[in-house]
N, C-alpha and C positions, 0 to 999 in steps of 0.2 A: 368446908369439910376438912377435916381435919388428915395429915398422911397415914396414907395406908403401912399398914405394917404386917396385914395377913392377905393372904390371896386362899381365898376357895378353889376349888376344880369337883366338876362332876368325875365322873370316872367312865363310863360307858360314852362309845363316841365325844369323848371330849378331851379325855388321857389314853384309854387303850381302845380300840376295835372292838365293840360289840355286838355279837351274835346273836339278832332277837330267837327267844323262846329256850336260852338257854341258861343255864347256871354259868356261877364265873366256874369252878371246877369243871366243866364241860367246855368249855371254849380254848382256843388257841390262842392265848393272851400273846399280843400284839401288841405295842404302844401305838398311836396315832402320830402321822411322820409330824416332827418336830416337838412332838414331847419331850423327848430325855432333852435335847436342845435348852428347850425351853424352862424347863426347870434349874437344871443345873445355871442356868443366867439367871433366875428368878432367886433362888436360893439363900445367894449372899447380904438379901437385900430386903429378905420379907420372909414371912412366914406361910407356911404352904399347909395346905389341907386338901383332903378330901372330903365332900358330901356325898351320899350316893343313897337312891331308894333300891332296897334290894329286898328280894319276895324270901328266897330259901338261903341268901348268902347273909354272914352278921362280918365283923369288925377283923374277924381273923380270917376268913374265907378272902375278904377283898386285899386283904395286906399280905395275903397268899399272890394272888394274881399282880398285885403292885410289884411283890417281887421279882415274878417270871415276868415282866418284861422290864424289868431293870431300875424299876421308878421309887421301890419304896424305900431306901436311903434317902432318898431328895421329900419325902412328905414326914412333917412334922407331927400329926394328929387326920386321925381320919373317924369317921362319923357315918355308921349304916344303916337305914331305919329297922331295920330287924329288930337290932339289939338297943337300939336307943326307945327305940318305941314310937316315934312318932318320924312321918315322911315330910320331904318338900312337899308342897308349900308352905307348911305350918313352919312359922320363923323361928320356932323351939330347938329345931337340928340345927338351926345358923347360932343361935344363942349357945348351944352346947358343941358347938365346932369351934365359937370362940374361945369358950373358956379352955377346954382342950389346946386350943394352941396357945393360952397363954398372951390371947392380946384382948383389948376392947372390943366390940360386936362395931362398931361403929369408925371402927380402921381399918375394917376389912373389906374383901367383895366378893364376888361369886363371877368364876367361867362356866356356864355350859350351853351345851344342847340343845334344851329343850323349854320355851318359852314358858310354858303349863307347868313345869313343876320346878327346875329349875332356876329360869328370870322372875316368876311370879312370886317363888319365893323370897328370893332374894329382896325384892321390894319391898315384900311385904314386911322381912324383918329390916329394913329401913337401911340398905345395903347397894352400893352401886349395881348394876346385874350387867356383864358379859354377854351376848349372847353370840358363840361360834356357830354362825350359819353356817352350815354344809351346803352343798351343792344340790339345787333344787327343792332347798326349802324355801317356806313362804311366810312371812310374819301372817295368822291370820287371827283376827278378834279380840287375840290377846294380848297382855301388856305389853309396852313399847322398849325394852331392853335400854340401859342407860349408853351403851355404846357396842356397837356388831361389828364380829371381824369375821374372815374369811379362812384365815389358817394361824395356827397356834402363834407363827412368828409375827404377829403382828401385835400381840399383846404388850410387847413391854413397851413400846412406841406410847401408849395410850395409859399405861401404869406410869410411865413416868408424869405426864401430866396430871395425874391423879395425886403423885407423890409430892411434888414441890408446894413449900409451906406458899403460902402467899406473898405478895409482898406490900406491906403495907405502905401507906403513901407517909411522906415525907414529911 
């Protein structure tokens, strides 16, 4: 596999606190603890994005809420299906998150939430998949996430092994 140089993020439960049954302009955008952390480590080193499936929010509604909780200086390109037209899991919003950020589809990967639309994407557009298990979720039926963490800080532990070229033998 070749090094990564993009990193995905979901946006809901995965970067900020989200409020089901609501709009992002309706919520009290929140980061999720260890986001700005996590980003700002992340930053110097890769390429950040946001994927997000959003019903009535598009690409300036979300980098509205990026802002109110302090995150949207640290994301490079972000990607909402509103405005793009198509949702996770179709690998087309990962294909067009790439080119937005300016790297290869296939140096990238994907954090989130949510196994179904999510890690399933991620797969399917042929991508490492994240999967931040929250507290009393449950893998169930669906695909198998390429590596699960428990809280935001544990990602770069597992990006760097992602990141280091190989080494070839002697």
């Amino acid at each position: 596999m070749p090094t990564l140089r993009g990193v995905f993020f979901d946006a809901g439960n995965t970067l900020v606190v989200e409020e089901p049954g609501k709009h992002l302009w309706e919520m009290a955008i929140k980061p999720l603890p260890g986001a700005l952390d996590l980003l700002v480590a992340l930053k110097p080193r890769y390429r950040l994005g946001v994927i997000s499936n959003t019903v009535g929010s598009g690409d300036a509604e979300l980098a509205a809420a990026l802002d109110k909780a302090g995150l949207r200086d640290l994301i490079d390109a972000l990607v909402t299906s509103r405005d793009f037209g198509k949702a996770k899991p179709d690998p087309a919003i990962y294909v067009e998150g790439a080119r937005r950020l300016g790297v290869p589809l296939g140096t990238t990967c994907m954090v989130g939430d949510r196994l179904d639309t999510d890690i399933a994407g991620a797969l399917n557009a042929g991508i490492p998949a994240v999967w931040l298990k929250h507290p009393g979720a449950v893998m169930s039926g669906g695909p198998s996430p390429t590596h699960t963490i428990t809280r935001l800080g544990d990602l770069p532990a597992w990006l760097e092994t992602m990141s280091v070229p190989p080494v070839l033998p002697a």
